[in-house]
C-alpha positions in Angstrom: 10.4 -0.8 19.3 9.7 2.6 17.7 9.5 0.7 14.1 6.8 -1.9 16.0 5.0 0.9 16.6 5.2 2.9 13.4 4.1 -0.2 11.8 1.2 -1.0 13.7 0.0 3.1 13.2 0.5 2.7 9.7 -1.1 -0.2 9.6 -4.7 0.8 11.6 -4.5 4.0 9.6 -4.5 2.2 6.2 -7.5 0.1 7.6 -9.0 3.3 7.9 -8.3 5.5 5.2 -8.4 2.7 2.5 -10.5 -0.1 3.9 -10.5 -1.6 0.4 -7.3 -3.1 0.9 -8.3 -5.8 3.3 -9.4 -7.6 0.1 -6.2 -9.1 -0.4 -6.2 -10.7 2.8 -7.4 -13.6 1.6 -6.0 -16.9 2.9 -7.1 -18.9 0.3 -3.2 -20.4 -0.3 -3.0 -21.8 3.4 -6.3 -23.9 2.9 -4.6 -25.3 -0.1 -1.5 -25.8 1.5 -3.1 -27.6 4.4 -5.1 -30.1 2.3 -2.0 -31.1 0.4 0.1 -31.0 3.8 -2.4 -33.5 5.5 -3.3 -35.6 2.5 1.4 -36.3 1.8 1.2 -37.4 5.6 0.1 -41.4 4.4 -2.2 -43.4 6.1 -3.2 -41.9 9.6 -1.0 -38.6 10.1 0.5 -37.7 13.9 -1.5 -35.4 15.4 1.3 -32.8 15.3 1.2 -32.4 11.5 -0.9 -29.7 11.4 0.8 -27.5 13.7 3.6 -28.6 12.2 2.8 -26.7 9.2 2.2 -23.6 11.2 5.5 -23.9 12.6 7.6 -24.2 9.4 5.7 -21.0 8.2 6.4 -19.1 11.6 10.2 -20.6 10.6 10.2 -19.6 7.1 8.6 -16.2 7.7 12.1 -15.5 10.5 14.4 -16.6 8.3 13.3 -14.1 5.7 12.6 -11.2 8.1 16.3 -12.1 9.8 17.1 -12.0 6.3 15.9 -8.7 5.0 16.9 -6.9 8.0 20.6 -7.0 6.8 19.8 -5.1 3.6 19.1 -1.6 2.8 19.9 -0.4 6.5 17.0 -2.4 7.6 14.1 -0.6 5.8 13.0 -3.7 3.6 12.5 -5.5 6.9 10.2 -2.7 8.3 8.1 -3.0 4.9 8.2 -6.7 5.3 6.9 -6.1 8.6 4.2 -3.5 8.0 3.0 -5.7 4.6 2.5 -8.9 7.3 0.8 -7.2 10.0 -1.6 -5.6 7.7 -1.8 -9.2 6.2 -2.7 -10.4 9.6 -5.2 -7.9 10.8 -8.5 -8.6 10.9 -9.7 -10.0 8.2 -12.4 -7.9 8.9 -12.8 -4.3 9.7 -14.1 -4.8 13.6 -14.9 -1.1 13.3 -17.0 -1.4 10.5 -18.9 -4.8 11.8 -19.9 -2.8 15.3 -20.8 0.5 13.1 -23.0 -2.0 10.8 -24.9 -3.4 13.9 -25.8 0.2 15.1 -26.9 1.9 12.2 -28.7 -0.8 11.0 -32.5 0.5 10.0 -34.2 -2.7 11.1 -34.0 -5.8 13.3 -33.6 -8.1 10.3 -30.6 -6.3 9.2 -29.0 -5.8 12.4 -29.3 -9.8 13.3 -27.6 -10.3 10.3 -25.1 -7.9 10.4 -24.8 -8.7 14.2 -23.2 -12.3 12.9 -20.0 -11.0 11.8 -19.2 -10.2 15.0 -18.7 -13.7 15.9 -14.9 -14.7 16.0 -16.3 -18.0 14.7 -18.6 -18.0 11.3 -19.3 -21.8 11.9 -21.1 -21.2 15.4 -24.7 -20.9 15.7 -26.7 -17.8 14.8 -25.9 -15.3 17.6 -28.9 -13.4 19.0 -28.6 -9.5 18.7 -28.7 -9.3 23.4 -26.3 -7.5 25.3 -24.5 -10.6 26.7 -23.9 -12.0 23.7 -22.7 -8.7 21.7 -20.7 -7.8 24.3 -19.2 -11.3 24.5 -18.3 -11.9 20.5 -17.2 -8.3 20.1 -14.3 -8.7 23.2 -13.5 -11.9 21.7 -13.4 -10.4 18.2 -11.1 -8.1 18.8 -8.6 -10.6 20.8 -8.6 -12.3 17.7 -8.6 -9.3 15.0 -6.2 -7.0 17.4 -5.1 -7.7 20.4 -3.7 -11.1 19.5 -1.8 -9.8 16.6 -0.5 -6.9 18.4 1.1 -9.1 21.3 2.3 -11.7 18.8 4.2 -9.0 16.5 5.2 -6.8 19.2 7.0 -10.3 20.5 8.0 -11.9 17.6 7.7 -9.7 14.7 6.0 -10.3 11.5 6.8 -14.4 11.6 4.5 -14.0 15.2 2.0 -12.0 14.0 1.7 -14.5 11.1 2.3 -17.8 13.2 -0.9 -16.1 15.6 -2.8 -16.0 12.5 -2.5 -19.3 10.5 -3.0 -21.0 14.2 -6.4 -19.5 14.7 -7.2 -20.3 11.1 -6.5 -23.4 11.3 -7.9 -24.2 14.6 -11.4 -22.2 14.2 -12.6 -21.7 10.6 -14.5 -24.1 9.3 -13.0 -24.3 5.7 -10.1 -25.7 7.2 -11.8 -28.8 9.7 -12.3 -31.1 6.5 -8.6 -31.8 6.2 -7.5 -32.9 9.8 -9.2 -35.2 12.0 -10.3 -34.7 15.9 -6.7 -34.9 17.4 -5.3 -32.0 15.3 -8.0 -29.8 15.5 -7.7 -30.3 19.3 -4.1 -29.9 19.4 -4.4 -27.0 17.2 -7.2 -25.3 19.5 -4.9 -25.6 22.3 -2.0 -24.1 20.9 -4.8 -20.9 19.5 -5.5 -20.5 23.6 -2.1 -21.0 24.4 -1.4 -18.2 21.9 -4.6 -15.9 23.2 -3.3 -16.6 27.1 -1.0 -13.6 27.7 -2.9 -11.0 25.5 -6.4 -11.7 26.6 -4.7 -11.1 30.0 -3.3 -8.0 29.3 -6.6 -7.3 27.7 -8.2 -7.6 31.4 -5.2 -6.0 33.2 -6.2 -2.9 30.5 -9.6 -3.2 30.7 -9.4 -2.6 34.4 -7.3 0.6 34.0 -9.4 2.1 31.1 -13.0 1.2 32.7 -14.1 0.7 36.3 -11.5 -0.9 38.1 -13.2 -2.4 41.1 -15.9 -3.7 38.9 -13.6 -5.5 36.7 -11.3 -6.7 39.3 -13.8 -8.4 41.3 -15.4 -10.0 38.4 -12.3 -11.8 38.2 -11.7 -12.8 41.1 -15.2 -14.3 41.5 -14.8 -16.4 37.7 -11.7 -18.0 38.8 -13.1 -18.6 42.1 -16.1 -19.8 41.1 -14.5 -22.3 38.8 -12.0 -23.3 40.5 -8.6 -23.9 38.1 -6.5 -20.4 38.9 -5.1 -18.1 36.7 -2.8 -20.2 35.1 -5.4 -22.5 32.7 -6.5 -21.9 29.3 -9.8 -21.4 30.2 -9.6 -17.6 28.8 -14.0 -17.6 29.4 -13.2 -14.8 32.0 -13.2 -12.1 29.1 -16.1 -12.2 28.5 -17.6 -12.0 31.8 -14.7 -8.6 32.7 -16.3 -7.2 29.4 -19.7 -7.4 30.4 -18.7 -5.9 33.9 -16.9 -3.2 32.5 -19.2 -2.2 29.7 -21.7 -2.5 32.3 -20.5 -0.4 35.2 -19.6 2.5 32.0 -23.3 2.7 31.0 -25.0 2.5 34.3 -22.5 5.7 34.9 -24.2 7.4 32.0 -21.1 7.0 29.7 -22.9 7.9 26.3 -25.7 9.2 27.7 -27.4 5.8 27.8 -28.4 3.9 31.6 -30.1 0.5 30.1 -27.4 -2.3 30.3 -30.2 -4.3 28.9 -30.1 -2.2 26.0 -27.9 -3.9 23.5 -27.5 -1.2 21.3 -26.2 1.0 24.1 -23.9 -2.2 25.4 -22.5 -2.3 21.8 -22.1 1.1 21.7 -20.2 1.1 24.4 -17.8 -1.9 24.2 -16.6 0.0 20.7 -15.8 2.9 22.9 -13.8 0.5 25.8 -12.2 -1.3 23.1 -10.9 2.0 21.8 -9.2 2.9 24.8 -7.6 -0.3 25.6 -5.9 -0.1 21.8 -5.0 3.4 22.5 -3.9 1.9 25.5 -1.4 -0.7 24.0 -0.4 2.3 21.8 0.8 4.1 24.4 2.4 1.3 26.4 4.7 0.4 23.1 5.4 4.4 23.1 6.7 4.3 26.2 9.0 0.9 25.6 10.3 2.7 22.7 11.1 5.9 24.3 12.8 3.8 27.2 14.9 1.9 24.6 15.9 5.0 22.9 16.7 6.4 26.1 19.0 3.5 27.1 
């Protein structure tokens, strides 16, 4: 647990002190290995086959980390490890897309830079409002963090990987050409079967790093309101505990700033709850690791 977190330090502090490096994560192999994957299939392929070929990577990707970790004391694994997770991050520097809405000097540029906050480039343009910042920036960094985190802290670099080429796969557009309606649907289940437990550990942090009661009463009223429990893939709730507890922070003056219509101010101050529920995590994998070294 202590190298799961060492990794993931290094890994936010090489995004930060050398964001250059998140040029080579480019995923330009997997869209070529998908188009030849689907097109050997013959005649009309199952509608498995695509999440087949995430699922021979995830294997591949365990049999080499199972691998390495018997060599060198283990330290070729932990690079293994690090190297993957920084693979997986992102793409995009969240950090830099919220700081580029901000600081942008007019409302051209900020609509435009407000678009890479979308977890999906193929959507519609987003407008720069408070709902939907809010909204794309949670779901954003569920995708670019939070989702990785879980994954590798579970699995290790083969989950962290496997989390990745799922959501590729199942939302970016460059990839829909290849498979037909049935694998992009069973591919975007399995992307919110992956997103289920750590968009709920999101909320369960969100709730302890922002108001509480606000949150929590948000969702109980979604689920209530629509009616399918907590145990669905509907993960729309996210959005809807963001906005509360983004809200509830700036109507308390967090930031100096009242307007929760202001979307500036919202923005401002999701990048700040975000923050605290990664430090969060952090501190949550501390403590695992401290209790396994203990034991």
């Amino acid at each position: 647990m202590a190298q799961i977190l060492l990794a993931i330090v290094l890994v936010i502090a090489a995004g930060i002190a050398v964001p250059d490096l998140a040029r080579w994560r480019d995923f330009s192999w997997l869209q070529v290995w998908s188009t030849q994957w689907m097109a050997s299939g013959g005649g009309k392929p199952s509608r498995y086959r695509a999440a087949l070929l995430a699922l021979l990577i995830v294997a591949a990707c365990l049999l080499l980390q199972a691998l390495l970790g018997h060599v060198l004391f283990g330290l070729p694994a932990f690079a293994f490890a690090t190297i993957v997770l920084y693979f997986c991050w992102g793409p995009r520097d969240l950090e830099a897309d919220i700081d580029a809405v901000i600081k942008a000097p007019d409302s051209d540029r900020r609509h435009a830079a407000a678009q890479a906050l979308r977890p999906d480039p193929a959507l519609e343009a987003m407008p720069v409002e408070s709902v939907a910042l809010v909204e794309a920036t949670f779901a954003s960094a569920l995708s670019r963090w939070f989702g990785v985190i879980f994954w590798f802290v579970v699995l290790g670099p083969a989950g962290a990987l496997g989390y990745r080429v799922v959501q590729l796969l199942a939302r970016n557009a460059a990839f829909r050409p290849s498979m037909d309606a049935d694998q992009n649907e069973v591919l975007e289940r399995t992307a919110r079967l992956l997103d289920w437990a750590p968009a709920h550990l999101v909320a369960l942090t969100l709730a302890l790093v922002s108001d509480f009661d606000a949150v929590v009463k948000t969702w109980r009223d979604y689920h209530a309101a629509h009616g399918k429990g907590y145990f669905t893939l509907d993960l729309g709730f996210l959005g809807e505990l963001a906005r509360a507890g983004v809200d509830a922070d700036v109507e308390a003056g967090d930031g100096y700033a009242h307007d929760v219509a202001d979307p500036i101010a919202e923005l401002t101050d999701a990048h700040k709850v975000l923050r605290r529920v990664l430090v969060a995590w952090l501190a949550l994998i501390a403590l695992a690791a401290v209790l396994v070294i203990g034991h």
